[in-house]
N, C-alpha and C positions, 0 to 999 in steps of 0.2 A: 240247726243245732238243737240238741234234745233237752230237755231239763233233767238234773241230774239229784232227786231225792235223796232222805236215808229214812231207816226206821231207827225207832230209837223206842225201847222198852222200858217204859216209866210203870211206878207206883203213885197213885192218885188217891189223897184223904180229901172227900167235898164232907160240907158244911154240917150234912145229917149223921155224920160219922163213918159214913160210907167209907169204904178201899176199894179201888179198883186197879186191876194190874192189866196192863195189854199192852199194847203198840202203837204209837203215833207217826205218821209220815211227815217230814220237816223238810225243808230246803237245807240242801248236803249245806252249803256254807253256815248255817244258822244255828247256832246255840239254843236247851231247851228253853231258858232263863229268856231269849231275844221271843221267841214264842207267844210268851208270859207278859212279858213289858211291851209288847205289841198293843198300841189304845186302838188301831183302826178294827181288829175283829177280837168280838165279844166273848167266841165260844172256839170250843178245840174239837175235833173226833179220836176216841180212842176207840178204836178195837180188841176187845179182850182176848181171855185165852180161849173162850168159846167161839170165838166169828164175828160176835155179836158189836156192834157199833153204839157206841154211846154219846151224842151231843152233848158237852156240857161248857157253861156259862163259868168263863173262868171267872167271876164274884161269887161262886160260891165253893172255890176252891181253896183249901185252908192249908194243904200239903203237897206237895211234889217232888218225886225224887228219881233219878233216871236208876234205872237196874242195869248191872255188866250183862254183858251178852258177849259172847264166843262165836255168833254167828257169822259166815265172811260174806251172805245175801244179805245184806244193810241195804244197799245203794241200788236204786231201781231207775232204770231207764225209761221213760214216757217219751213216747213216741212225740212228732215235732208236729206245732201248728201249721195250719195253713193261714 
């Protein structure tokens, strides 16, 4: 059975006043808020509008807000373990 993701295209304000807008990959059943109030992992990866990846420590994030998207590629298939 495959795991079945989405992307979900947020706006991010961290703590130095920063904005960053990209894409994050979440588990299709998962709310971005369940992401957030998740205590087991510290940090998220967003992907901007450049490619570019950014690790960041959700304690120093101050804003989040998911953006609409019209896109109907959301939901990405990953191949299955062995």
């Amino acid at each position: 059975m495959a795991l079945t993701r989405k992307k979900i295209h947020v706006s991010i304000q961290i703590s130095n006043g920063e904005h960053l807008n990209g894409t994050m990959i979440i588990e299709r059943d998962t709310r971005l808020s369940d992401v957030f109030n998740n205590l087991k992992k510290d940090f998220v990866v967003l992907t901007d509008l450049e490619g570019q990846a950014h690790i960041i420590n959700k304690r120093h994030i101050v804003q989040i807000s998911e953006a609409p998207d019209d896109d109907e590629d959301d939901y990405l298939e990953l191949p299955e373990e062995d």
